[in-house]
N, C-alpha and C positions, 0 to 999 in steps of 0.2 A: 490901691496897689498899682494905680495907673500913674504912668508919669508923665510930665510934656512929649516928650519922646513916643511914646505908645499913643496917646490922642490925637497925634501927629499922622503915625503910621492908621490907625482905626480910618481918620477922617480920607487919608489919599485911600483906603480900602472901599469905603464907602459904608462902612460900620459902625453903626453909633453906639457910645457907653453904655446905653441901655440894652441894645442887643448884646453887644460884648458878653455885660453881666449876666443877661436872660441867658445863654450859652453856658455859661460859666455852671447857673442855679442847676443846670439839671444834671454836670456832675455828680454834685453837693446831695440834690434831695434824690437824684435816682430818676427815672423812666417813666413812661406810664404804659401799662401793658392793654392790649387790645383785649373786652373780652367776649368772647368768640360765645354765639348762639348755635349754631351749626351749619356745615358744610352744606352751600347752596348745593342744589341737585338737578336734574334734569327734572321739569316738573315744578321744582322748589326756586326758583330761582334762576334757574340757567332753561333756554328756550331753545327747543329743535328743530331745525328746519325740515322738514320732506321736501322731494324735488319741487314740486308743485310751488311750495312755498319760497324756494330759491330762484325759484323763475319771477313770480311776484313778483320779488322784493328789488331784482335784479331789474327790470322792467320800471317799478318805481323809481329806479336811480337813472337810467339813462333817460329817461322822460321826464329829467328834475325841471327845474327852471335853468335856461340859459345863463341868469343872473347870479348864480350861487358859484361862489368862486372855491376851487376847491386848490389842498395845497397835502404835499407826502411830506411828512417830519420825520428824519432820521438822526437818532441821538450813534453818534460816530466819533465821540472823541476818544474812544479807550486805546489804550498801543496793545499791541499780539504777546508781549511778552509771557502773560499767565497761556496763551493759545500754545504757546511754545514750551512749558513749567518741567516739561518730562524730559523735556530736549536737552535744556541747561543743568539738567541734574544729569545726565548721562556724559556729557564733557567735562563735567565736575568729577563724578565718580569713580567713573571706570577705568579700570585698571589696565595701564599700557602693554597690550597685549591679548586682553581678553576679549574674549567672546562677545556678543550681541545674547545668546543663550548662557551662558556665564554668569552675565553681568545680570540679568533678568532675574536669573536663579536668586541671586544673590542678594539683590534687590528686592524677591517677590514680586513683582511686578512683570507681563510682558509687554508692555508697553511699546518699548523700543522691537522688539520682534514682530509685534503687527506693522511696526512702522516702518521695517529694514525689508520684511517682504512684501510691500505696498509701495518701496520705495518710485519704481517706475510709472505708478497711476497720479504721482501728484503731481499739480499742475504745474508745479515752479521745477519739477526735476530736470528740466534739458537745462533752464536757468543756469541751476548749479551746474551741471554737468559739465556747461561749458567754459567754468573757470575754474575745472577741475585737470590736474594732470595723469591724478593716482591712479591706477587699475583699480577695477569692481572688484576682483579678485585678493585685492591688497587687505590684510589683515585692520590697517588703519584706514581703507576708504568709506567708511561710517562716519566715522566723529569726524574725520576731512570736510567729507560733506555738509555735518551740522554743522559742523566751525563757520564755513561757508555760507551756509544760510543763516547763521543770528548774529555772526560779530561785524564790528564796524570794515576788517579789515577785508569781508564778502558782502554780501550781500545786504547783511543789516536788517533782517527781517524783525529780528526780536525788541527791535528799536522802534518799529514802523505803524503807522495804524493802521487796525483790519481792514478798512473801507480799501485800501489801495494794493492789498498784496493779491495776488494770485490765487482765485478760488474755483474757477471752473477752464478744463483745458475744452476747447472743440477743435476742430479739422483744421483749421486755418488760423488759429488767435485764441489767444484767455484773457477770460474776462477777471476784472475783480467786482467784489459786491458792489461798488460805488458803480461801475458797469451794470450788474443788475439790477440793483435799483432802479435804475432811471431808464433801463428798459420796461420795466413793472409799471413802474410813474406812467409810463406812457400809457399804459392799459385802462386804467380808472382815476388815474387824478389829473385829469386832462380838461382844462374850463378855458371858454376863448379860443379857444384854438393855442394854447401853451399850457406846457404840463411845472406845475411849479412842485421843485424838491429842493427840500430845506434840508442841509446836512449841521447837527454841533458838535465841533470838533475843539480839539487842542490849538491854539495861534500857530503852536511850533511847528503844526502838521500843513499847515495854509498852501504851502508851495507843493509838496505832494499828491494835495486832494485839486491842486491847479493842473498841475503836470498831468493828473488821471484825464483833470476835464476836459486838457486838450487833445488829448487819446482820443475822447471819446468825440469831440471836435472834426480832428482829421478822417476817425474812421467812420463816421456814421454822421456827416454832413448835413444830411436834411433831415435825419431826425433828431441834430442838434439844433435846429432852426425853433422844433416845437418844445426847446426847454427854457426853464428859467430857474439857473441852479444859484441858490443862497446860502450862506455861511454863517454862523456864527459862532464864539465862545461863551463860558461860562463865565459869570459876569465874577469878576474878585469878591462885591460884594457878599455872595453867597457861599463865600469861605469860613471855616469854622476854626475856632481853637481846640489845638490838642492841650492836655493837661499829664499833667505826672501823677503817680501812682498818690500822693499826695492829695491831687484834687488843683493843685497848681498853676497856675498859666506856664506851659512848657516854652522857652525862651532857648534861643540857638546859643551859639560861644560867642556872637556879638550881643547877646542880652533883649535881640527883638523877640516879640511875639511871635510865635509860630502856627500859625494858620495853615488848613489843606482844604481842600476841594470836598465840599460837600454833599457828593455824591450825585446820582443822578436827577435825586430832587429838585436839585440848582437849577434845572432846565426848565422848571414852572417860570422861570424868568422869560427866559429864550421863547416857550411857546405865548406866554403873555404877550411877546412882543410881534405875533404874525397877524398878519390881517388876511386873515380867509373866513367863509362861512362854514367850509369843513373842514378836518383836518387827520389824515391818516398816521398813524402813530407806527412805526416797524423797528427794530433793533439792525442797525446793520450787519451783523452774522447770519441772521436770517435770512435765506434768498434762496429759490431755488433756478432748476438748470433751463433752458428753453421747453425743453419737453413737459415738464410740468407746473410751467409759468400760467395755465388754462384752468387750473382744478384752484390755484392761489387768488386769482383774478376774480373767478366765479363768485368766492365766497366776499372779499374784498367791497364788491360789488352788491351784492344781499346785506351784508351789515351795511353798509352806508345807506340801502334802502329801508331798512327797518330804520337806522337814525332819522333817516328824512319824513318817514312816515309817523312815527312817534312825535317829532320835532314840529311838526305841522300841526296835529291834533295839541298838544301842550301850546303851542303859538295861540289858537283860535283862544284856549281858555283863556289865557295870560291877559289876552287881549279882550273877554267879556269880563274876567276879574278886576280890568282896572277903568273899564269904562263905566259903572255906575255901581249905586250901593245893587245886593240882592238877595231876597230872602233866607230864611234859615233854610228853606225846603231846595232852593235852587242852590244854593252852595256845596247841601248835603249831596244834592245829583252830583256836581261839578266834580267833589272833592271822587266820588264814587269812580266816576271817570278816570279820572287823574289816578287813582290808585290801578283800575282794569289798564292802563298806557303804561307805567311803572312796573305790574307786576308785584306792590308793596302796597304796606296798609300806611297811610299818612296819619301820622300822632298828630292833633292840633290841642295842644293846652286848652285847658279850659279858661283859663284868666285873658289871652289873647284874643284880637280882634281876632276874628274865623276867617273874614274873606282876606283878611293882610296875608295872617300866618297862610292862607291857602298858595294866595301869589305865591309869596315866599318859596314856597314846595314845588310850585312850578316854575320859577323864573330863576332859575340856574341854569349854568352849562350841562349838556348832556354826550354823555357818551356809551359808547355801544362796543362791548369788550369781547371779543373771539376767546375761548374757552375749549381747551384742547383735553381729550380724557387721560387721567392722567397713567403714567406706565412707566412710571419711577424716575421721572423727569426732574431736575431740582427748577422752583422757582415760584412763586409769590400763586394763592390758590384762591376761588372765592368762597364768601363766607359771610353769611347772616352774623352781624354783629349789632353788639348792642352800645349804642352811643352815648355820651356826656349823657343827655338828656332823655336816655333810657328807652330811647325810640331805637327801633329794629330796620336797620339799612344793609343795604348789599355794599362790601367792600373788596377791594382785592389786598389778599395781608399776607407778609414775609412771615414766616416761621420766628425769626428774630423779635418781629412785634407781641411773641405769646412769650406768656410766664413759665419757661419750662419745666421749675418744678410745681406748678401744680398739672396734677394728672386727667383732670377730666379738661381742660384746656388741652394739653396733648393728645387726649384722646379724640376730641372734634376734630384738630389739626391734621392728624393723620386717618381721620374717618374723609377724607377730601377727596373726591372722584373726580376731578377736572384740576387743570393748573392753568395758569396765565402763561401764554407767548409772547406778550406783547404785541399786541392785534387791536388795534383800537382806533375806532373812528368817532371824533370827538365834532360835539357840535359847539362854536368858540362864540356867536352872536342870540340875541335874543328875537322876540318877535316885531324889533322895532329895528332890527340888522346893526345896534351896538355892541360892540364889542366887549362881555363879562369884562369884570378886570379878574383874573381866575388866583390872584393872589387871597381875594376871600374867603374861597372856598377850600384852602391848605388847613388840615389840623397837624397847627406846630405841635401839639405835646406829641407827637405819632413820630418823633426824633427817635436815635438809638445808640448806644453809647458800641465802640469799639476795641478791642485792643490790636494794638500796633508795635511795630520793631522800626524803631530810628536810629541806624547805627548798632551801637550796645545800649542805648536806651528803651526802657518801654513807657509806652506814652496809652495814652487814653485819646481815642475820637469820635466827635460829634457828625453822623448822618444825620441829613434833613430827611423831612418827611420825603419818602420815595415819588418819584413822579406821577406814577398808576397807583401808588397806594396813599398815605396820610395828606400827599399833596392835591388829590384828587377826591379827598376822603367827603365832601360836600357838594357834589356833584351828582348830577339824577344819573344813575347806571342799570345799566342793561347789559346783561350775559347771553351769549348765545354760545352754544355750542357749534365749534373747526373743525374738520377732519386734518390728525396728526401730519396727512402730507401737508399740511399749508406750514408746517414747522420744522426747522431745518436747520437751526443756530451749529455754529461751528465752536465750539468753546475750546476743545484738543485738536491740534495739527489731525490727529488722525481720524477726525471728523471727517474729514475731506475727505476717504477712502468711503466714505459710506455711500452705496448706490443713491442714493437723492441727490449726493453730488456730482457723480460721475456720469458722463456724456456718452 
């Protein structure tokens, strides 16, 4: 079904026929569903710190090795548009003349009524304000205002990426999250005396997230001295094909291949491509205000000490498993070990060499995942699952990854007492300071099929394995139990209203 034209377009993608077609297969045959052993626990899988042990662990990381270079990863390409979703359906809907109470009634929703009486706490209001002429009082200075903040002809916010808009006002200046991020960066991911914060972003956003960085350039001079901010996109390669209800290669009115962004999975590329020994993983929505930048830092700081202290004991074995043959009796210690650092009981075949498969188990990437209680939060939760090869691992898994008509699957899913924030500090080198290639350790069938609206079309898309979840799905992992203040994601405009935001 491929023509000159299309192997043409593949090869400048960076996509070979056989990935093409592998894409294609799982249309065709369908998914593969994760299947879930039960919600890790406090106890079970996820580990809790007491203060004692937060001081620990905090202590082990400022006392790391000088030589361990560490670096903040922030995936920041999304634009505000869905932040904004309530906004654009209230200048769509509403009726020229009605009410803000009206229109809510009418809608069900009060959405727009928290947000007309909060209107004066958000950060960007003088913004608008001041290319506004209308009276407050004016029956249309609502929609004036939003018009003003999402179209091209104000402000343009619904266009713009989270990282750069307006998220905390203080006394003298607002910050945006790309602002506090790299005031957090300064706190714990500071090696050499430079704090390195890696943002991946859209190309198109390049000059926005520049314009912020000279913001933060002119306003804050010498703590620009201690950064070193890097960029990158999501590589074309890891674009997928959408297909038609058919099962199809869906083709535009010019007859090409239509490929889209394959989610945030596509960023195992981007982190493959850093060279640190540690590595902090945050969502750019997530950020909180100066005032409780301390309680964020603490814990920040505890997880990368347990990574480092885990990572050191795994290092020594790594390192007696591959320096000589060793008994059945010292393995069986070894392996005993290695399971007491993990937390998990290591499966080793019986047909496999024992000391290989043991390296094996130990000689992956590791990371150490912040686990928030959950309180009806949506987002990817952990979970003893049972793998290809029947062995019992901690994973972090989207609800979209379970089979939702079967019911005891559901019923584990939503037996889940912690969720994932995206808190994770990953360890990227092994014990010989090479760098994983971390593209091994992705289980592609942990793909997911979507539906979409393109135009008046409905199409079909391919997600990669998620970056914390299928794409990390082979990686030695550790949960620890966050306290909720350390999460703060802004997903509704009117998230900003929420006291963790406000100054």
């Amino acid at each position: 079904m491929l023509n000159a034209k299309d192997l043409d377009y593949l090869k400048e993608k960076g996509i070979s026929a056989e990935e093409f077609q592998k894409q294609l297969s799982y249309f065709e045959n369908g998914v593969s569903y994760i299947n879930l052993i039960r919600a890790a626990t406090v106890g079970d899988g996820i580990i809790q710190l007491d203060q004692a042990e937060i001081e620990q662990y905090t202590t082990i990381f400022e006392q790391r090795d000088t030589g361990v270079q560490l670096m903040k990863f922030v995936p920041a390409s999304g634009a505000a548009s869905r932040m904004f979703k309530a906004l654009y359906s209230y200048v769509q809907d509403r009726k020229s003349g009605q009410s803000t109470a009206d229109y809510c009634l009418e809608a069900k929703d009060d959405f727009m009524l928290v947000f007309e009486k909060g209107l004066k706490k958000f950060p960007f209001y003088d913004k608008v304000r001041a290319e506004l002429t209308a009276n407050e009082n004016d029956s249309e200075f609502l929609v004036s205002f939003v018009r003003t903040l999402l179209t091209e002809n104000g402000l343009n916010f619904g266009s713009r990426p989270k990282g750069v808009l307006p998220f905390h006002r203080y006394e003298d200046e607002v910050h945006s999250p790309f602002v506090e991020h790299f005031k957090e960066s300064l706190e714990y991911a500071t090696s050499q005396n430079k704090s390195r914060i890696h943002f991946t972003i859209s190309e198109a956003h390049l000059p926005l997230f520049e314009q912020e960085e000279l913001k933060v350039k002119n306003s804050f001079p010498i703590l620009y001295e201690k950064l070193e901010i890097s960029y990158s996109y999501q590589k074309s390669l890891t674009d997928t094909i959408a297909v038609d209800e058919l099962n199809q290669p869906f083709r535009t009115d010019e007859g090409q291949l239509f490929f889209r962004p394959g989610g945030h999975g596509a960023l195992m590329e981007n982190l493959n491509d850093i060279d640190a020994d540690v590595v902090f993983i945050k969502n750019i929505d997530n950020v909180q205000v100066e005032r409780d930048l301390d309680l964020s830092v603490s814990y920040k700081k505890a997880l990368a000490g347990v990574l480092l202290q885990k990572q050191e004991a795994l290092f020594e074995i790594a390192a007696e498993l591959e320096a000589a043959p060793l008994s059945h009796s010292e393995l069986t210690n070894l392996k005993a070990e290695v399971e007491q650092i993990l937390g998990r009981a290591i499966a080793i075949d019986a047909q496999s060499d024992f000391q290989s498969a043991l390296l094996d188990s130990v000689d992956r990437p590791l990371r150490v995942c912040g686990m928030v209680k959950n309180e009806g939060q949506a987002g990817g939760g952990p979970f003893w699952v049972s793998t290809k090869n029947q062995r019992e691992e901690l994973q972090i898994i989207e609800s979209v990854q379970i089979d939702d008509s079967n019911p005891e699957q559901q019923q584990i899913l939503n037996s889940a007492t912690h969720f994932n924030p995206v808190d994770l500090v990953c360890g990227l080198k092994n014990h010989k300071g090479i760098p994983f290639n971390l593209k091994e350790y992705i289980d592609y069938d942990q793909v997911f099929i979507s539906s979409k609206s393109l135009g008046e079309a409905q199409i079909k898309a391919l997600e990669l394995p998620g970056l914390w979840n299928g794409s990390m799905a082979g990686w030695n992992t550790v949960f620890v139990e966050v306290p909720i203040l350390t999460f703060n994601p802004v997903k509704t405009v009117n998230d900003l209203l929420k006291s963790t935001h406000q100054v």
